[in-house]
Structures are given as structure tokens and as C-alpha cells.
C-alpha positions in Angstrom: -41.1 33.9 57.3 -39.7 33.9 53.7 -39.4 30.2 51.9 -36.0 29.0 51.4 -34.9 29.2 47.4 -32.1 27.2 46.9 -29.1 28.6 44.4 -28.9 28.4 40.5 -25.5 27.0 40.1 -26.2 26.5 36.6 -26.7 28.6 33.2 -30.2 28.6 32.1 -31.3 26.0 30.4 -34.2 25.8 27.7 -35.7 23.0 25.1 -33.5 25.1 22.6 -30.2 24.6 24.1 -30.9 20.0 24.1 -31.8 20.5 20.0 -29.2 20.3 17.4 -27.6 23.2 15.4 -29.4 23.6 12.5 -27.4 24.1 9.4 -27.4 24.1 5.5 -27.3 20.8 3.3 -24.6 21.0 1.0 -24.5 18.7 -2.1 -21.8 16.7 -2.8 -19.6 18.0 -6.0 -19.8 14.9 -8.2 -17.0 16.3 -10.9 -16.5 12.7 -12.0 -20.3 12.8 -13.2 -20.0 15.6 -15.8 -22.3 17.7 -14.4 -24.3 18.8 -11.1 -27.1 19.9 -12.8 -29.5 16.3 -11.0 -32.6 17.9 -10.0 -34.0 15.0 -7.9 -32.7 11.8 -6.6 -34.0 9.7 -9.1 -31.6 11.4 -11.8 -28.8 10.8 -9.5 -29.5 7.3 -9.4 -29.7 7.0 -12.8 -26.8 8.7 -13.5 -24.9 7.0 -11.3 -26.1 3.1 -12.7 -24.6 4.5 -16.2 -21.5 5.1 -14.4 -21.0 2.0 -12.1 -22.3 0.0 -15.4 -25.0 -1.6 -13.2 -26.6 -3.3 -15.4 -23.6 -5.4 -16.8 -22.8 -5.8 -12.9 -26.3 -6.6 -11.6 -26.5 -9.3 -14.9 -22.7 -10.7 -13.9 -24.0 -11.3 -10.2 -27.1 -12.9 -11.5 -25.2 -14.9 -13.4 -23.0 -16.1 -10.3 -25.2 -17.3 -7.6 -22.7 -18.8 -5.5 -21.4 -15.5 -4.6 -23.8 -15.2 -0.8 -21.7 -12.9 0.9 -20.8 -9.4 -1.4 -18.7 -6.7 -0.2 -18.2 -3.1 -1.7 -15.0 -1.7 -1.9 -15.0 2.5 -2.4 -12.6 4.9 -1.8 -12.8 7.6 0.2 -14.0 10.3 -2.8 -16.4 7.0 -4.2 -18.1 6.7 -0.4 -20.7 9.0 -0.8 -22.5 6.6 -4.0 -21.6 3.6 -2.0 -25.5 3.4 0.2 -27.4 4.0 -3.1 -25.5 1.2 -4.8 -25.8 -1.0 -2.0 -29.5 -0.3 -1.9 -30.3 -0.6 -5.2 -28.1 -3.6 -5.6 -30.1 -5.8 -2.8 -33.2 -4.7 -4.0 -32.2 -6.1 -7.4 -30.7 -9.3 -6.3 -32.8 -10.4 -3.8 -35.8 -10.1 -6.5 -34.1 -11.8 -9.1 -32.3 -14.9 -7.1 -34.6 -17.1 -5.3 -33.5 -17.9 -1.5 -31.9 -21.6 -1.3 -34.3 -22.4 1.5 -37.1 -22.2 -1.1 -37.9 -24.6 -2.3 -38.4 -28.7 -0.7 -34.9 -30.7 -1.1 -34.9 -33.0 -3.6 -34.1 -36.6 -0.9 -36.9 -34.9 1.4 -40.6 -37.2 0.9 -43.3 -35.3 2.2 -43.7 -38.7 4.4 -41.0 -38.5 6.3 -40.7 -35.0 6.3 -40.1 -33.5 10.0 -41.0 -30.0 10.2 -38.5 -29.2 12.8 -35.3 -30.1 11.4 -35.9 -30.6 7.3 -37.3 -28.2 4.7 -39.0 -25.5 7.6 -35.4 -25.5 9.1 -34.1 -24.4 5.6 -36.7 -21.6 4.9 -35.9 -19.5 8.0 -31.9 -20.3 7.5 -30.3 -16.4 7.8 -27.9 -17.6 4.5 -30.6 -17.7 2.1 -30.2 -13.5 1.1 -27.5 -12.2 -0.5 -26.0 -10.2 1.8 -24.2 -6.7 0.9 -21.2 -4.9 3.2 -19.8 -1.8 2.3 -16.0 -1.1 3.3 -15.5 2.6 3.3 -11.6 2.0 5.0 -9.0 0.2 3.7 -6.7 -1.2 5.6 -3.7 -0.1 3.1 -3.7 1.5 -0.7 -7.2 2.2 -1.8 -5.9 0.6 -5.1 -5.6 -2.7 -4.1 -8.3 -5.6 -2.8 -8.7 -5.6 0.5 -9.2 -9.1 1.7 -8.3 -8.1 5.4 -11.7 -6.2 5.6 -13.4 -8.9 3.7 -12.5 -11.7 5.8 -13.7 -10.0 8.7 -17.7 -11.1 7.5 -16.2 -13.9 6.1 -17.0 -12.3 2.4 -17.4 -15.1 -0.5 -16.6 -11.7 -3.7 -14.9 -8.4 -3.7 -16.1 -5.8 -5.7 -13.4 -2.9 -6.2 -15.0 0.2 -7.2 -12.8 3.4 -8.6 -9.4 3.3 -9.8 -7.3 0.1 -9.4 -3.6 -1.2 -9.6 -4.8 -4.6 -11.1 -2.4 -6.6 -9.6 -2.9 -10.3 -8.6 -5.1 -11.2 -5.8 -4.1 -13.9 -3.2 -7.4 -15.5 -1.8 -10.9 -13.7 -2.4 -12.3 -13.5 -6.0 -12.8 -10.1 -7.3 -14.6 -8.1 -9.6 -13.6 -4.3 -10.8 -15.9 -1.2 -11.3 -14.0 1.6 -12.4 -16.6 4.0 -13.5 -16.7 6.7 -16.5 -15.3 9.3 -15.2 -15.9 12.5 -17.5 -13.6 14.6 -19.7 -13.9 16.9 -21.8 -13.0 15.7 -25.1 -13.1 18.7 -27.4 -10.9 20.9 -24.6 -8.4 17.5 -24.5 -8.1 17.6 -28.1 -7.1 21.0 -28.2 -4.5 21.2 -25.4 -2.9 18.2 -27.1 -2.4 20.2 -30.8 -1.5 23.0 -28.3 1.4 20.6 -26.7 2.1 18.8 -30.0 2.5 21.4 -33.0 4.4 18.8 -34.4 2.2 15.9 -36.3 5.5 13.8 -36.1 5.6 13.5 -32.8 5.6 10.2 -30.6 2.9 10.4 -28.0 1.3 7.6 -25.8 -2.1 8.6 -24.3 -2.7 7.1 -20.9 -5.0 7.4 -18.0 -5.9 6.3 -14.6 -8.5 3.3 -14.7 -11.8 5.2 -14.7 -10.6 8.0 -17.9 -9.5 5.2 -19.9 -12.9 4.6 -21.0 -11.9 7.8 -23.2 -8.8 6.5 -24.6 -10.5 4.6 -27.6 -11.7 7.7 -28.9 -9.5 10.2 -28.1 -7.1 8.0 -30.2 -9.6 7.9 -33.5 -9.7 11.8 -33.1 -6.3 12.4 -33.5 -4.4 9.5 -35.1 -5.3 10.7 -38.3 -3.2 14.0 -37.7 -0.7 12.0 -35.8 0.0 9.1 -37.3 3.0 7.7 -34.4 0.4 7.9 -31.8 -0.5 5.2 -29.2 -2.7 4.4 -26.3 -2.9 2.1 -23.3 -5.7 0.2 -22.6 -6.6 -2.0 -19.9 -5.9 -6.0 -20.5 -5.8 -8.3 -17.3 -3.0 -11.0 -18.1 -3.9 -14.4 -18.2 -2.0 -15.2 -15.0 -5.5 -12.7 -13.3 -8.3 -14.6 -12.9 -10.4 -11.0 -12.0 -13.1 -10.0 -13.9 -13.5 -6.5 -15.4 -17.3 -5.1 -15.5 -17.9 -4.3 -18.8 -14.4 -4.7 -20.1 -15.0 -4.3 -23.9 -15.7 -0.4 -22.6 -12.3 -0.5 -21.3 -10.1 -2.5 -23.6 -9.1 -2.9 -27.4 -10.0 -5.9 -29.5 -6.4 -5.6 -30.6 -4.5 -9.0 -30.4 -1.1 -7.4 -30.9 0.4 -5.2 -28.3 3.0 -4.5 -25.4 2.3 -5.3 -21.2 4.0 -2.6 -19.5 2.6 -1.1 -16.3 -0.4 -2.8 -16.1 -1.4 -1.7 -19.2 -1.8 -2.8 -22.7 -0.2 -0.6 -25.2 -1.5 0.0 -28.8 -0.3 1.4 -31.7 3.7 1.2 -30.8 5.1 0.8 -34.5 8.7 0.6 -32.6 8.1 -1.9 -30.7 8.0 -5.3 -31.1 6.4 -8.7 -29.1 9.8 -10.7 -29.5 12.1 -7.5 -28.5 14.3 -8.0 -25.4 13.1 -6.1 -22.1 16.6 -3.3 -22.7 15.3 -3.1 -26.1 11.4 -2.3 -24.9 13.0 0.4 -22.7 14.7 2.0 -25.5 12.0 2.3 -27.5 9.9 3.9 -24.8 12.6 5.9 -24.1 11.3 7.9 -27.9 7.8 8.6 -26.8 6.4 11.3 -25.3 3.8 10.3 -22.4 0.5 12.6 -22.0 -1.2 11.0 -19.0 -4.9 12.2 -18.0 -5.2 13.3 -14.0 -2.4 13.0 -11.6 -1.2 9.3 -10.7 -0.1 8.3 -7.4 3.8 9.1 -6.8 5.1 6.1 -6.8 3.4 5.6 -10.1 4.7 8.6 -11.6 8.5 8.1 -10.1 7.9 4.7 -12.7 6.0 6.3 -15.5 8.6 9.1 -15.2 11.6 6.2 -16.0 10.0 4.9 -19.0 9.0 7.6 -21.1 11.1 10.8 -22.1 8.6 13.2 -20.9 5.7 13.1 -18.7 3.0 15.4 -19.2 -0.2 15.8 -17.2 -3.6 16.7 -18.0 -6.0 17.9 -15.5 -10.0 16.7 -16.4 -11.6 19.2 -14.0 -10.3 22.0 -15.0 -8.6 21.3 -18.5 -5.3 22.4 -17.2 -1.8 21.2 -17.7 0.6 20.5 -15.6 4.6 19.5 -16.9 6.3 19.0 -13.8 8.3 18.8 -11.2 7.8 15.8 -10.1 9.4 12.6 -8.2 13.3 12.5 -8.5 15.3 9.5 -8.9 18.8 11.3 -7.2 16.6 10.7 -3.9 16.4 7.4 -4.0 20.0 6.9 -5.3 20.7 8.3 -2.0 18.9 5.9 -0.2 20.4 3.3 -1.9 23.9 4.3 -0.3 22.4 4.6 3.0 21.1 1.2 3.1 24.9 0.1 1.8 25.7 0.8 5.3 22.2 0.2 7.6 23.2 -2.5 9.9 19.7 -3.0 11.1 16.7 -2.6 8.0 13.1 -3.1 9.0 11.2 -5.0 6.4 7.7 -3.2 6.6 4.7 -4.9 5.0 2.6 -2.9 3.2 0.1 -5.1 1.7 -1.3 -8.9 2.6 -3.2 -9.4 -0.6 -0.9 -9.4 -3.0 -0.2 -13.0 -4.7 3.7 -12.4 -4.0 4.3 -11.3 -1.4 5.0 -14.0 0.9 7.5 -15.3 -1.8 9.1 -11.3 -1.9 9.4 -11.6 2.0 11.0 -14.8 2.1 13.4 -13.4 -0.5 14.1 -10.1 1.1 14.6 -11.9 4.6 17.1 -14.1 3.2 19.4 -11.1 0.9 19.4 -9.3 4.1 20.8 -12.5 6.5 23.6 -13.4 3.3 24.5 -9.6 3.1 25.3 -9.4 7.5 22.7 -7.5 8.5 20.2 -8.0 11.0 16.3 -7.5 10.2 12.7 -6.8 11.9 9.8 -7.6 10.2 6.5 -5.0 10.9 2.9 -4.9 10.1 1.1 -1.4 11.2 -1.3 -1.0 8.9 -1.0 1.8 7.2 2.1 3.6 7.8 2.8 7.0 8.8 5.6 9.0 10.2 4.8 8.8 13.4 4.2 4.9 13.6 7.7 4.6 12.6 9.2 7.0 14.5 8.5 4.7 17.3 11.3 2.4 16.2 14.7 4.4 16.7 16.6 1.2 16.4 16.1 0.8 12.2 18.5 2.2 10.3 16.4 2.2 6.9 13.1 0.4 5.9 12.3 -1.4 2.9 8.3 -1.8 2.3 6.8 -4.0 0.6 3.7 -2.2 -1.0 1.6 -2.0 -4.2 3.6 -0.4 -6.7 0.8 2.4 -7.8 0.3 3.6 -4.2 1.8 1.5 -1.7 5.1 2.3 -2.0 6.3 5.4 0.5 8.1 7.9 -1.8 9.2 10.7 1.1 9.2 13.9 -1.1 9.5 16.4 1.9 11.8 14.5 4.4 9.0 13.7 6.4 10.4 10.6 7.9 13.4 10.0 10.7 14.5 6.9 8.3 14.6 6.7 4.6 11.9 3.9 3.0 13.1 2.2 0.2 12.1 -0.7 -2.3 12.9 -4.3 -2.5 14.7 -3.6 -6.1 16.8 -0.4 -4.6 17.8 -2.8 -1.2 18.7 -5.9 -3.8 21.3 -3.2 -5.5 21.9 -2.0 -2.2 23.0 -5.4 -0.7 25.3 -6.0 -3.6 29.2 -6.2 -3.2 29.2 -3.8 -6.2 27.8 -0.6 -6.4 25.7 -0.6 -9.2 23.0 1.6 -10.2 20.4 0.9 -13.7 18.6 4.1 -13.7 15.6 1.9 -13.6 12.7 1.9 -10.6 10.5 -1.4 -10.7 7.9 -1.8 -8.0 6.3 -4.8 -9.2 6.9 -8.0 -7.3 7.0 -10.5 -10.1 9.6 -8.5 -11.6 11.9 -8.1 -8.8 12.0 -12.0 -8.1 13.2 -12.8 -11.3 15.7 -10.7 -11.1 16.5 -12.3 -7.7 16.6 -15.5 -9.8 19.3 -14.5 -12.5 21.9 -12.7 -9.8 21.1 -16.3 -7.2 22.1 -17.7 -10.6 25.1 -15.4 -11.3 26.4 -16.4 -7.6 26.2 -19.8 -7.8 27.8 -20.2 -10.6 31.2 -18.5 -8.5 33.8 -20.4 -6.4 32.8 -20.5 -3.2 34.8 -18.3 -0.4 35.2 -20.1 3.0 34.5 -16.6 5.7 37.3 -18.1 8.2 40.0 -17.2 5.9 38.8 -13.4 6.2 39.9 -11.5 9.3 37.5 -8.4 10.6 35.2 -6.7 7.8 36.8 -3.8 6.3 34.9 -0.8 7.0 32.3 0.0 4.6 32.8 4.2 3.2 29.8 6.2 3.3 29.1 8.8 0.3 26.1 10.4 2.2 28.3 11.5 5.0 31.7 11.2 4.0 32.6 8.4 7.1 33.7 5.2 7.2 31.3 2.8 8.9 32.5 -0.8 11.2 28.7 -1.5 12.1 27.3 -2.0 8.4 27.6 -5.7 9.0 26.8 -6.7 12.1 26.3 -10.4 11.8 29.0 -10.8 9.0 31.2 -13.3 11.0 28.7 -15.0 13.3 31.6 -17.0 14.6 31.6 -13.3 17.6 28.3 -14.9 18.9 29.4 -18.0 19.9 30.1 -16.7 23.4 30.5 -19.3 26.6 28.3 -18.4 29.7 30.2 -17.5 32.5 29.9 -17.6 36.3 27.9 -14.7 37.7 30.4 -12.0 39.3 29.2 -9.6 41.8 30.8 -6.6 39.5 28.3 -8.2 36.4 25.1 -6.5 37.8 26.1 -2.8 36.3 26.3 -5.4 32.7 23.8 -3.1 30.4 22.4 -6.6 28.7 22.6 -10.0 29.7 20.5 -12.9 27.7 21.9 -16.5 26.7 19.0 -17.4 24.6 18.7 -17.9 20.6 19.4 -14.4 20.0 22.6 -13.7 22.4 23.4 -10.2 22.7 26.1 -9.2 25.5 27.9 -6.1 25.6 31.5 -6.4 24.3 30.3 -8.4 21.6 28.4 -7.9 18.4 25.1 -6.8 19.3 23.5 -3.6 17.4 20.4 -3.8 20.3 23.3 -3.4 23.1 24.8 -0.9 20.7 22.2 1.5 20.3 21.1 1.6 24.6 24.7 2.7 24.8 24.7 5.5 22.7 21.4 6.7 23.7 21.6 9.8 26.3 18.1 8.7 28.3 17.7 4.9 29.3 14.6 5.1 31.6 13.6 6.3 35.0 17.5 7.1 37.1 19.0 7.3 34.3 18.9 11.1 33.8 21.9 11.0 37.3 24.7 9.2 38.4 25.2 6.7 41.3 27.4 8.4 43.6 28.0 4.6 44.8 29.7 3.7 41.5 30.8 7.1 40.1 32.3 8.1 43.8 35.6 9.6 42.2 33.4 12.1 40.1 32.8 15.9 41.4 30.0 16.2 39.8 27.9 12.8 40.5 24.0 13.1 42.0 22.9 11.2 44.6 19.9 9.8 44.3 17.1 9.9 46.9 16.2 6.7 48.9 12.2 5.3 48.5 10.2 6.0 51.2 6.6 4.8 52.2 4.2 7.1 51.2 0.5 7.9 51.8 -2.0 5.1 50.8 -5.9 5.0 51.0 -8.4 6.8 48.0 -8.6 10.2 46.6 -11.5 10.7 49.3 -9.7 9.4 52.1 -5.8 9.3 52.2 -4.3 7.2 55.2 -2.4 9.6 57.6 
């Protein structure tokens, strides 16, 4: 009698098919390095410490001993460097700084001394390292310092590698790295006789953070040939209490100049430190602008506002690249949309920014004087399908860092336009007005909030009762007049009375006598926008033949029934 062999009811299986697939190392494409040609890791290394400026860095953190608790900020093309710069880093600091545990405290006596709680207590204390994070993801632009991440071990300094917007930090101190990224500076100076035949011309040379290393230079080469020719360096305002590593690398020793941009222009013979802000715009308005590697676009939309041309050089491969780029006719068409948005949701871009608290408080308030009603978001960062989930807002303003925080829809991406606080401010106005002008930055926006409160007060006073019902506001986009643009204009149509219950008041689509009453009949844009909408939940795709008896076509819909209980293994019969 034959044994018994039971079934394969599997594929075969070897010590091959449990090992991984084997495939080629690639090497990462440093471009930003100059070269690839680093035959070992050593010369990476090195390389890379002349980039970062390590030693100024490692000599600044030296210097700072209070700092325990470092984190790394990189963004996602700087993430690769980011575990040998942490490595060598610790192994640098933790050599050079002494623990705090060390050493016996000063009001200890070796009499009195008790081992378990004193000095031995202080040598095996987990704070006496420095301690190094690396945060590879941001929480919103790359550009900016994010404290959310830092917070979350508690983080006592921020350092921001790559390029950076600059702008005012709210809590954590912070330090910037930008790097030396490479260019080629015989190829740049060709391209720009190339572009500039003319030796009269009027040409600023600007960069993002890590190619304005070059600047300096570049502008010795050629100022000699072109004697109207400017740069912009980097110079943190006083009002920034960030430090730059290695600044003098990055800056001019220059005393006289113009702030624009975050930048610090030299070598405007036009312009003047007294001038008025129109008359700073004019003269801008003559230069040409040659700016090195692609900014972000709501960057360019601004750089593209100031100057009279934008040109843009490409470091990797030395090409050039004249346009098109962001339009300002887009965003004069959100403007008119958000004339007549009844509901705008404020979305919050950033949380480190020093003004932005102030800017929300602000925007809040323009939107409640103007009639309309508001919602306030945090997603992180947005995208279009985030917002897609809120088919109540009309338009959104965001509140953002101006280089990249700022969502400048190019391609119609998303249901609802996204707009600025400056372009809802002229939006919110009882004139149409339009500057030509697109200002991102926060500090900039609130003073101009501060001369129009000024402009209003400074106005009789018009009491609302003596006005009947809103006119309706006219809509250029599409043509229509609009009666819902102000929904909250005369708040006099929510003071509603509560009445009995009525049997006939259960088939009321919203019912709630709370702070934030919203009945139907009266003005309610929530109550508004479930009526209009062609799917309400589950039934609401038929009719109740109870209530819609007189109607032919009216669907009955089936009664609930009991149905089979128990587990997937054993239903009850």
C-alpha cells in the first residue's frame, strides 16, 4: 500500500525567492557641487563641509553652548547630505563641548555629597549630549522655519539648510545655511553680453539664496563694461534676530542701499534711501532684472511687478529662459470673484511667521465689516483635493510665505480660486480699485490696513437701519447680478423668535437656535447651499410618496426590515 502524499497547493519555493532583488547603486547627481567627479567618500565629505561652511557653523555652535537640542532643516533635493552632516556634526560637538554633568557642582562638598541624588545623578543625566534631529518634511514651504517639526523634540535651534525666504521667525532661534551652489561664471558672463549688447543698459543681477554667493563677483566682472549695473545681496533687517553662517560670503560691506524683496540692492544710482515707496517703484520700473535659476511662482508673479523685464538664467545647463510666466489678468479676475463670495475660507498656510496672528485677526475682521461670513482652516499643506472637500467656500484667501507659500493656480487646478490677503483687502472695498501691484509680504499688507482703517475713520458714520435690502452686487466674471454677496450685511434678519414646534416643521431642512442661528427662510448661506445641492444623503436620491402624493412620478421607498445577524462564519437563520 502506497504512502499518502499530500497536495502542493503552492508555487515552489526556494532560499532565492525570501532574498531581495538585487540591483545597481546609482549615485546621487550633486549639480549644485560643480562636479561628480568624488572618487571616495572622504572627498564627498570634504566637499560638502566647503559647501555647508562647516567650519564657520561647527565654530558658531561651539560658541553657543546653550543650544542642547539642534535640529536640521533640508529640503527635499538637500536630504541626501543631511546623515553625513549630522554625523559629522555630533562627532564634532560632542568632542569639543564638555557634558554639563561633568564636572562636581560648585555648592556640592565632597562631605555631604550623596552619591544617589548629587553629582553621580548628574553624570548619567540623558541632557548632557548635544543632541541632533534631522527634519527631511516640512510641514509647509521648504523656505520657511519650521517650528511645528521642531517643537515636536522640543528643539532649543533651527538650522535652515538651502534656499530661504528670510522672513521673521515667531518662537525658535534660527540659523541659515544656504550653501555655494556652483555656476559657471565665464558661460554667465557671456550670455549676459549676449542679452545686453548694449553697455547702457540697466540690469539688476539677482539670485536665489545659495547663487548669491556669486553675485559679488559677477558684479566686478562686468561693471566695468556696464556701468548702470546692480546686484542684490542678502542683508537680514534689524527687526531679524537670525543669524546667517558665514554672512560676509553672502552680503556687501556696503552701508548704502535699497530693502526690497528680501534683498539688499547695490549699485541703484536712481534710487534714493529718502525716496517715497511710488517713487522706489518707478525707478525699478527702468531696470532690467536677470535673475539666476527659476524662483518659486509666487516669487516671480512679484519679481515680475517690479522690474520691466524678467529674464532667467539656468546654472545647470547655461540656458536662458525669457518667459511666459505668471500673469497678473488672473488674479484681477479673482479679485472680482471675491467682490461677490459670500462665504471666503481663510486658509493658513504657515504658523511661524511673526505676523501672522496679527494678519488673521485683520483678515477676520475686513471680512465680518464687509458682510460676509468666514471659516478659518489649517491642513497642512494644501492641495486640490484637500480643498475640494469644502464645496461650501466660495473663494479662499491663504495666508502663506510670500516666496512659496502663496498658491498661484496656473492651470485651473482648483474648484475655487486662492487669493492673497492684499487682492481680498481691494476686493472687500466699496470701490473697485486695482494698483497693478502684488505684495505678499505680511508687514506690508498691515500697514496698508492701517492707512485705509485711518481713511474710514476719519468718514461720517452711516447708521445701516436707514438702508433697506443690499443692492445686488454685478458680476464681471459672469455677467450676473448677485443678492447673496453679503450675507450677513443687515444682521438685524437673524434676530429670529423661536416658535412652538408644529407637526408640519419636521420636513424644516435646518433647525438650530444657538449662537450661529441658521433657519431656512432666513439668511443662512449653510441652509442655502443644502438646498441647491441635487444629493443630500442616504433617501435623498427619491421622493416620499407620503409628502409628494400629488406627483406621477414620486418613488416609494421600501420599509426596513430585520435582517440576518450572527458572523461571517455563522449567519443566524
Amino acid at each position: 500500500m502506497t504512502e499518502a502524499i499530500a497536495p502542493t497547493l503552492s508555487t515552489y519555493q526556494d532560499v532565492q525567492t525570501f532574498e531581495f532583488d538585487r540591483f545597481k547603486a546609482q549615485e546621487r547627481h550633486r549639480s549644485y557641487l560643480g562636479t561628480d567627479d568624488l572618487p571616495s567618500l572622504e572627498a564627498l565629505k570634504a566637499r560638502l563641509f566647503d559647501y555647508y561652511s562647516m567650519p564657520e557653523l561647527l565654530a558658531f555652535l561651539e560658541e553657543k553652548v546653550q543650544y542642547r537640542k539642534i535640529t536640521l532643516q533640508f529640503p527635499d533635493h538637500l536630504v541626501s547630505d543631511s546623515a553625513i552632516i549630522a554625523q559629522e556634526m555630533l562627532r564634532a560637538l560632542n568632542v569639543a563641548v564638555a557634558p554639563l554633568g561633568s564636572g562636581t557642582d560648585a555648592s556640592c562638598a565632597s562631605a555631604s555629597c550623596d552619591s544617589s541624588s548629587c553629582c553621580k545623578k548628574a553624570e548619567g543625566d540623558d541632557n548632557s549630549e548635544r543632541k541632533v534631529w534631522i527634519l527631511a518634511d516640512t510641514s509647509y514651504s521648504p523656505c520657511c522655519i519650521d517650528e511645528v517639526a521642531a517643537e515636536h523634540v522640543h528643539s532649543d535651534l533651527v538650522i535652515h539648510f538651502g534656499d530661504a525666504c528670510l522672513n521673521n521667525v515667531d518662537k525658535l532661534p534660527s540659523v541659515y545655511v544656504f550653501g555655494k551652489s556652483f555656476i559657471d561664471e565665464t558661460a554667465f558672463t557671456a550670455k549676459f553680453q549676449e542679452l545686453y549688447p548694449d553697455t547702457s543698459s540697466k540690469v539688476v543681477l539677482m539670485a536665489d539664496a545659495p547663487h548669491t554667493y556669486y553675485l559679488p563677483r559677477l558684479y566686478e566682472r562686468l561693471k566695468k563694461t556696464y556701468p548702470h549695473l546692480a546686484y542684490a545681496a542678502i542683508k537680514l533687517p534689524e527687526s531679524n534676530t537670525s543669524v546667517i553662517i558665514d554672512r560676509d560670503a553672502f552680503s556687501s560691506a556696503a552701508e548704502v542701499g535699497l530693502h526690497q524683496v528680501n534683498r539688499f540692492f547695490i549699485g541703484l544710482k536712481d534710487v534714493q534711501q529718502d525716496m517715497e515707496q511710488e517713487g522706489i517703484d518707478s525707478a525699478l520700473q527702468g531696470y532690467d532684472l536677470l535673475h539666476i535659476t527659476l524662483p518659486e511662482a509666487p516669487r516671480l508673479l512679484v519679481l515680475s511687478t517690479k522690474f520691466a523685464s524678467l529674464t532667467i538664467f539656468e546654472p545647470t545647463d547655461n540656458s536662458i529662459n525669457q518667459g511666459p510666466f505668471p500673469s497678473l489678468m488672473k488674479r484681477y479676475r479673482y479679485m472680482h470673484m471675491a467682490r461677490t463670495a459670500g462665504t471666503i475660507g481663510i486658509l493658513v498656510n504657515t504658523l511661524s511667521l511673526k505676523n501672522t496672528k496679527s494678519l488673521l485677526n485683520k483678515v477676520s475682521q475686513w471680512i465680518k465689516d464687509a458682510g460676509k461670513k468666514h471659516y478659518m482652516f489649517v491642513v497642512g499643506k494644501p492641495n486640490v483635493a484637500k480643498l475640494a472637500n469644502f464645496e461650501s467656500i466660495d473663494i479662499w484667501c491663504v495666508l502663506g510665505c510670500g516666496q512659496a507659500g502663496i498658491i498661484v493656480d496656473q492651470v485651473n487646478e482648483f474648484y475655487k480660486p486662492v487669493i492673497t490677503p492684499y487682492e481680498l483687502q481691494m476686493a472687500l472695498n466699496d470701490e473697485v480699485s486695482w494698483t497693478g501691484k502684488w505684495i505678499t509680504d505680511f508687514q506690508e499688507v498691515l500697514r496698508n490696513a492701517g492707512e485705509e482703517k485711518e481713511e474710514k475713520d476719519a468718514e461720517p458714520a452711516v447708521n445701516a437701519e436707514d438702508y433697506e435690502d443690499e443692492a445686488p452686487e454685478f458680476n464681471p466674471v459672469t455677467g450676473k447680478y448677485v443678492s447673496t454677496s453679503r450675507p450677513l450685511r443687515r444682521l438685524q434678519h437673524m434676530s429670529i423668535e423661536a416658535k412652538e414646534p408644529q407637526e408640519d416643521d419636521s420636513t424644516a431642512l435646518i433647525k438650530k437656535f444657538s449662537s450661529t442661528m441658521a433657519i431656512r427662510g432666513t439668511v443662512s448661506t449653510s441652509a442655502a447651499q443644502l438646498q441647491n445641492r441635487l444629493w443630500t444623503g442616504l433617501g435623498s436620491d427619491f421622493q416620499d410618496a407620503s409628502v409628494n402624493s400629488d406627483e406621477e412620478d414620486a418613488e416609494e421607498g421600501a420599509l426596513v426590515e430585520e435582517g440576518r445577524g450572527g458572523v461571517a462564519r455563522i449567519y443566524d437563520k
